[in-house]
C-alpha positions as a printed Julia matrix, in Angstrom:
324×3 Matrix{Float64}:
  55.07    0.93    4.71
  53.01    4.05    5.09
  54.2     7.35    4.99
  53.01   10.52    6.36
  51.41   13.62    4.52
  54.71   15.99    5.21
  57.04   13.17    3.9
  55.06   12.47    1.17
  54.36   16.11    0.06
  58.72   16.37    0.73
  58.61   13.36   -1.63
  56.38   14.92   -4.42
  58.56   18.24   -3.66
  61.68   16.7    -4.26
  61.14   15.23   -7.74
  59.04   18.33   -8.9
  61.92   20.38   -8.06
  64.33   17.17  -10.14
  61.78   17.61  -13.02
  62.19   21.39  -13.53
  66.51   20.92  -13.22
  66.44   17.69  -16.02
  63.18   17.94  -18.05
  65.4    16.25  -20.99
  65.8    13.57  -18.62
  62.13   13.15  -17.57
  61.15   13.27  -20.93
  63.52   10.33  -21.96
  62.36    8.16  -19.15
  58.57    8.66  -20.12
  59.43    7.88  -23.91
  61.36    4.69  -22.4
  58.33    4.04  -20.48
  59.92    4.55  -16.98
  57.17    5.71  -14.08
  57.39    9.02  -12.88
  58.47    8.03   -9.13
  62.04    6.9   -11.16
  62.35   10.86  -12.19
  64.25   11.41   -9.05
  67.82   12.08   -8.04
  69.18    8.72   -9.79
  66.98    9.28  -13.15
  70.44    9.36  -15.25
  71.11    6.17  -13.61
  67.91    4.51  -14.9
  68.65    6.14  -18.15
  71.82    4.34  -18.31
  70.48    0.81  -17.35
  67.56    1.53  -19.27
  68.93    2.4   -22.68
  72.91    2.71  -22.53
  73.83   -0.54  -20.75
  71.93   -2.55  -23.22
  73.22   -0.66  -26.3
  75.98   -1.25  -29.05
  78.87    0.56  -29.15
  81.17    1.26  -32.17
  84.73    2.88  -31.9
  84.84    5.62  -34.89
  88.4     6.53  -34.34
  91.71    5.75  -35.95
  94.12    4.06  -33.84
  97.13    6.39  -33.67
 100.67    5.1   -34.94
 103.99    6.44  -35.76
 103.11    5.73  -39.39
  99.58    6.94  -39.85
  99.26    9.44  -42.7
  99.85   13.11  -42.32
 100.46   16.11  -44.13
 103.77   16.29  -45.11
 104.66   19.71  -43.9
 104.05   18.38  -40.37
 106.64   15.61  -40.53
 106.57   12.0   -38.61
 105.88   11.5   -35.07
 107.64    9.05  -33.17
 107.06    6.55  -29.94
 109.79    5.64  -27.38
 110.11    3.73  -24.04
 110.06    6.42  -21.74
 113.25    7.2   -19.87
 114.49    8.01  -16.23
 115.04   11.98  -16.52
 117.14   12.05  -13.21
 119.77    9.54  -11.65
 117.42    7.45   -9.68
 119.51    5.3    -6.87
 119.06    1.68   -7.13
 116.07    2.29   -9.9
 117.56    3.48  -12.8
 119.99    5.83  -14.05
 119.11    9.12  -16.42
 118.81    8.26  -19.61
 117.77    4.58  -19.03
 114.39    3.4   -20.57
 111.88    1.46  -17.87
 111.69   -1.97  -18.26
 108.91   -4.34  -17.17
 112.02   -6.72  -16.27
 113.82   -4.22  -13.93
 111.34   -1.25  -13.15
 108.42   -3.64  -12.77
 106.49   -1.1   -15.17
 106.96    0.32  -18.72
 105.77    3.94  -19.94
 106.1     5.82  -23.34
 107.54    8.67  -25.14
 105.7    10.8   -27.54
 107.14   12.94  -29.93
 104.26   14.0   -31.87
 104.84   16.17  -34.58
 101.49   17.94  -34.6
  97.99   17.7   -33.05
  96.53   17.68  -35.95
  97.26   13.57  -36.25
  94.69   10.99  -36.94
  91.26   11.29  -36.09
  90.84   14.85  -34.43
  88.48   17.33  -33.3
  89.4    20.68  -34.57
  88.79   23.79  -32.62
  88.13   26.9   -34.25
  91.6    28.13  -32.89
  93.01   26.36  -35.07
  92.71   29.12  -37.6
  91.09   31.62  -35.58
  92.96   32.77  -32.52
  90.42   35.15  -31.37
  88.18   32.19  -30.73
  87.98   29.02  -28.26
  91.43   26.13  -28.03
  90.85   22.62  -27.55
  90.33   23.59  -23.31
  88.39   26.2   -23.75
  85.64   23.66  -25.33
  82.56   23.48  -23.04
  82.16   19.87  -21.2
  78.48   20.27  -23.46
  80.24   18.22  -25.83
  80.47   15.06  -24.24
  77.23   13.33  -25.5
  75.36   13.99  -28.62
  72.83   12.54  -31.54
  74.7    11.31  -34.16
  73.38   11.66  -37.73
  75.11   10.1   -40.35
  74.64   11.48  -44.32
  76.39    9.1   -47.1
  77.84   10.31  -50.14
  79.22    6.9   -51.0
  77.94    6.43  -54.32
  78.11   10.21  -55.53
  81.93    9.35  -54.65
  82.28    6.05  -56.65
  81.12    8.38  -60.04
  83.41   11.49  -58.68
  86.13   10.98  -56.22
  86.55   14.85  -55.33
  82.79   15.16  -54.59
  81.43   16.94  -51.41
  78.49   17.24  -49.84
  75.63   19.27  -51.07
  72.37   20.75  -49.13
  69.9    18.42  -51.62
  71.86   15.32  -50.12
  71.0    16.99  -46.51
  67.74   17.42  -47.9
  67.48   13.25  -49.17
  68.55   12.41  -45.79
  65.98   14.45  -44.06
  62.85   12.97  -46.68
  64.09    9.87  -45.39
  64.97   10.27  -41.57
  62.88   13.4   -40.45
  64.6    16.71  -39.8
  68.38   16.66  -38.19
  68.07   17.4   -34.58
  69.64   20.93  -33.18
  72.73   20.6   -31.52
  73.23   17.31  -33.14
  76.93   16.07  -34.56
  76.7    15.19  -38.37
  79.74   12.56  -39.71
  79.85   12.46  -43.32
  80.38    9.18  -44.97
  82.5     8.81  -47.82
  84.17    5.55  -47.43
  87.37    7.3   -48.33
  88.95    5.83  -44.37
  88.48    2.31  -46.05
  92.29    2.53  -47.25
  93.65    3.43  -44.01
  96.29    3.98  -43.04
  98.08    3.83  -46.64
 100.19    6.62  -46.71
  99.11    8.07  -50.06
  96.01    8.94  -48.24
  97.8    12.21  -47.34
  98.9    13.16  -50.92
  95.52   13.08  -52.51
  94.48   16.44  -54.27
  91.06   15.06  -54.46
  89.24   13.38  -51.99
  85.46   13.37  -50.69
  84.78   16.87  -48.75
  81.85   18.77  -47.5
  80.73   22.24  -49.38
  80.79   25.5   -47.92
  76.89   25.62  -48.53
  76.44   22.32  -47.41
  78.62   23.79  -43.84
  76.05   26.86  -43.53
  72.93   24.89  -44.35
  73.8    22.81  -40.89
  75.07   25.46  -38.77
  73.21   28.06  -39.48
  69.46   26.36  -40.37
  69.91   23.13  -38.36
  72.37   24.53  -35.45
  73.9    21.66  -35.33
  77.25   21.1   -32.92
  79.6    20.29  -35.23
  80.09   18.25  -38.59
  82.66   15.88  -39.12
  84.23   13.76  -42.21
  86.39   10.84  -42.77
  89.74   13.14  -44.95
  92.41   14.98  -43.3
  90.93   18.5   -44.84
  87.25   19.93  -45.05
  87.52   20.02  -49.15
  89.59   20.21  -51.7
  89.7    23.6   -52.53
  92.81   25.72  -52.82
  91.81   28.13  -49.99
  89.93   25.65  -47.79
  86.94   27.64  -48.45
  85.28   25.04  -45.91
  87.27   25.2   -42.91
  88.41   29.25  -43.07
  84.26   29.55  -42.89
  84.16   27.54  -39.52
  87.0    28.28  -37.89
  86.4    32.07  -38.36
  82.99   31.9   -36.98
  83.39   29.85  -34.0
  82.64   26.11  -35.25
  84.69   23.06  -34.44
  84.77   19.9   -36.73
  86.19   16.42  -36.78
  88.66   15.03  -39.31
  89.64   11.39  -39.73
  86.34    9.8   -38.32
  86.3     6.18  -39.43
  83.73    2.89  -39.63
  80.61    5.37  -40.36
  79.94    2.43  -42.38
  78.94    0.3   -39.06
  76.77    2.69  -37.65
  72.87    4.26  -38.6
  72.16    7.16  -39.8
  69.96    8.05  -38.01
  68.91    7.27  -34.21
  72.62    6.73  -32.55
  74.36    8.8   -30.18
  77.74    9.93  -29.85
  79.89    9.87  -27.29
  83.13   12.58  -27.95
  86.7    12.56  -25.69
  89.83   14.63  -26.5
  92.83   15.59  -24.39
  93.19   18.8   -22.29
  95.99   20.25  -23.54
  95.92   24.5   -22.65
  95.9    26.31  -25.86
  95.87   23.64  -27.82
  94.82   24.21  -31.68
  93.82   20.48  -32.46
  92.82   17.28  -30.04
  93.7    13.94  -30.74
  89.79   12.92  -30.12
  87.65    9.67  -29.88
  84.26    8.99  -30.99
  82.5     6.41  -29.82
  78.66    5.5   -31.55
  75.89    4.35  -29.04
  73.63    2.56  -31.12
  70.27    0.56  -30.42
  71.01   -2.7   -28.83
  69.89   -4.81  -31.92
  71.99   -2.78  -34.08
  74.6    -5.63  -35.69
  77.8    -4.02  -35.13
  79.63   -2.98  -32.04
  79.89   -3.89  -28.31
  78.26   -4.43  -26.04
  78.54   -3.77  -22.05
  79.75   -6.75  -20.22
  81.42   -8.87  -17.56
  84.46   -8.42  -20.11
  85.35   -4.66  -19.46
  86.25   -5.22  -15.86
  88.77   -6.48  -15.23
  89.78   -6.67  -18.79
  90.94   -9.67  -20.09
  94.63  -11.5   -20.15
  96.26  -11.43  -23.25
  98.53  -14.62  -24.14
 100.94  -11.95  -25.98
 102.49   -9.59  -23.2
 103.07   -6.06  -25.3
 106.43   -5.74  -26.52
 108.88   -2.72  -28.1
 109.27   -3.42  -32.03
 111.99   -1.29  -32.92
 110.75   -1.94  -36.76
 107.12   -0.95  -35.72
 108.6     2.4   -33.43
 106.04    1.19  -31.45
 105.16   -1.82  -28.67
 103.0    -4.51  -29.97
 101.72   -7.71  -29.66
């Protein structure tokens, strides 16, 4: 069907305009090999079914338990079938957990002794007041390139050893320079004994430098680094951390599986809770890898509706938690 000059020049107007608001996006559809016509108002769209609906994902986050290790001066954290807070005619009475059997639904009680519990994503108000809390973090984080430096065998020789600018500088002779605004996940391996509780007592474990932490935020700019410990480094001051909180950096602690993903050419997809004034999140990271990448998910008929277990959830009083 033919269309006329004036809808045709609205046409060509339309996705100029498109091009100038999301050149990233225009850019990443040429690469894939997408015409220009697609560059329009649904070019994220083709993006996703493009590249993101046919790649792998990989969960990099601990599961979060009642016994997961933590430092000790935060104490234990506890789960509980939630219970009626008000006398509730012919429902149930305060005090009284909800049942499946009688309430037709079951919810649960938190008592977390910290937010600074399995794998996390520290903001710099954690240390530094003056600067952003877990809400005040721009929705910019959501999606980023994910670059992934191993010190695994530097760790097998020395258990307490952190990463150094020269092994940024192997990973770039081998990759090509880390991308600004990038996330970097440091992998140690050390999340491979998870979740033994001696985790939390180590005085040495894998950690990242403080010259290794300026090299990538101040030459590479990137977003934020993360590792797989419950602390930066080992030193007595946290040297590490007291650097990036006080100048306006976030981080991750507790990332795990960095052995599943590559190091170089993944994305990452970030999610934390909302809590106002928050000083630590209780976050998830989720790797986007390439679809022939041989670990992870992939998007299918099985995430909607999700499948029926055989083993309905149940409260294990041993556990403090439900499980199968």
């Amino acid at each position: 069907m033919s269309r006329s000059p004036s809808n045709a020049l609205a046409r060509g107007t339309r996705h100029r305009t498109l091009a100038s608001r999301l050149p990233w996006a225009v850019m990443w559809l040429a690469l894939l090999g997408v015409p220009a016509r697609a560059a329009d108002d649904t070019a994220l769209w083709t993006v996703y079914e493009t590249a993101l609906k046919r790649a792998k994902y990989v969960d990099l986050t601990h599961t979060i338990t009642p016994a997961i290790p933590v430092w000790a001066g935060f104490g234990p954290s506890t789960f509980a079938r939630a219970q009626a807070g008000a006398d509730l005619p012919d429902f149930a009475k305060r005090g009284e957990a909800f049942t499946f059997e009688k309430n037709g639904f079951e919810a649960t009680q938190y008592r977390l002794a910290t937010d600074q519990l399995g794998t996390q994503l520290d903001p710099p108000a954690h240390w530094a007041p003056e600067y952003p809390a877990i809400d005040e973090l721009p929705p910019t984080y959501a999606v980023r390139p994910l670059v992934v430096i191993s010190i695994v065998d530097a760790v097998r020789a020395d258990p307490n050893y952190a990463l150094q600018v020269a092994d940024i500088a192997r990973w770039e002779a081998a990759h090509g320079r880390i991308p600004e605004g990038a996330v970097v996940f440091v992998r140690s391996d050390w999340s491979k004994r998870w979740p033994d509780p001696a985790l939390a007592t180590l005085k040495q474990f894998p950690g990242v430098s403080l010259a290794a932490l300026k090299f990538l935020h101040l030459e590479r700019k990137i977003l934020f680094h993360g590792h797989e410990p419950l602390d930066t480094d080992s030193t007595p001051t946290l040297e590490g951390e007291h650097w990036l909180m006080h100048n306006g950096y976030a981080q991750a602690e507790g990332v795990a599986h960095l052995d599943q993903v590559p190091e170089a050419g993944a994305l990452v997809a970030i999610g934390y809770p909302k809590f106002g004034g928050g000083t630590g999140g209780y976050a998830r990271y989720v790797a986007i890898c390439p679809p022939d990448w041989p670990h992870g998910v992939a998007i299918g008929p099985a995430d909607a509706p999700l499948p029926r277990s055989d083993t309905p959830l149940r409260f294990d009083p041993a556990a403090g938690m439900r499980i199968r």
